[in-house]
N, C-alpha and C positions, 0 to 999 in steps of 0.2 A: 504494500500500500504506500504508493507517495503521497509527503504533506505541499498542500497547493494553497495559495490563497483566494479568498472566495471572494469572487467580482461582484459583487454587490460591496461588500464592508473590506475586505482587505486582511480579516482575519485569518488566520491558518485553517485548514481544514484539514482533516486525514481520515480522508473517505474518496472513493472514486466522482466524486459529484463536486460539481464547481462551485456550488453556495454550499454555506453554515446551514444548520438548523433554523436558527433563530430567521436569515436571511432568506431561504425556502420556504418557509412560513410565513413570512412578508411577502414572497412571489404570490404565492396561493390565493393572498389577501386581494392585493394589486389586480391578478388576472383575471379574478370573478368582481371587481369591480369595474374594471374594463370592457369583460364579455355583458354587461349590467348597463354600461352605458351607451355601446353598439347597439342592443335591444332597444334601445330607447331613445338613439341619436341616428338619424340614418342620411347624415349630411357627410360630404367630405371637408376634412378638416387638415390643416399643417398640424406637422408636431406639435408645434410650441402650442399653437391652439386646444389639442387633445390634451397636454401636459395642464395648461392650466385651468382646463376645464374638469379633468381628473384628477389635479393634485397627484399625479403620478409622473417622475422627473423624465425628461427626454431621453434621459442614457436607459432607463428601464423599458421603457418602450419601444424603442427600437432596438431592444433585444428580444420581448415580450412577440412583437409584428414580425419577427422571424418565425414563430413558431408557426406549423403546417395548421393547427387551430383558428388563426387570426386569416388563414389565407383567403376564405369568401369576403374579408370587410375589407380586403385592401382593392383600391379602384383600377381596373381592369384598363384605364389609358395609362397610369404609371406602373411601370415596368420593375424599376428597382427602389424599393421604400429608403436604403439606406442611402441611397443615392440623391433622391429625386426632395425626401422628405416631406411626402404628402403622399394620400393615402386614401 
């Protein structure tokens, strides 16, 4: 097992998984408030936009928008989210 640090906080970890506990359980949190506010927002919006309308920081979410789950809410004319930064 190697110890890595976990991209979210910068703590050590010594698990195969790139967050902590504590930090994984903050993803969990973030995610279903995200999938909570797509339900309920069906606008396209810029990061910064999403970020300050979820109170979820732009470096999370453009990790969060990678995920194969997020892939029906990103908009079918932008090609690449980390690129383009809109969605």
């Amino acid at each position: 097992m190697e110890v890595k640090r976990c991209i979210r906080c910068g703590n050590f970890v010594m698990s195969g998984d790139d967050l902590c506990i504590n930090c994984s359980n903050k993803d969990k949190l973030e995610i279903q408030k995200l999938k909570n506010y797509f339900e309920d927002n069906e606008n396209t919006y810029t990061i910064g936009e999403l970020s300050a309308n979820t109170g979820i920081s732009e470096k999370n979410l453009t990790r969060y928008m990678g995920n194969q789950e997020f892939a029906s809410y990103l908009n079918p004319d932008t090609s690449n989210f980390n690129q383009m930064g809109n969605f």
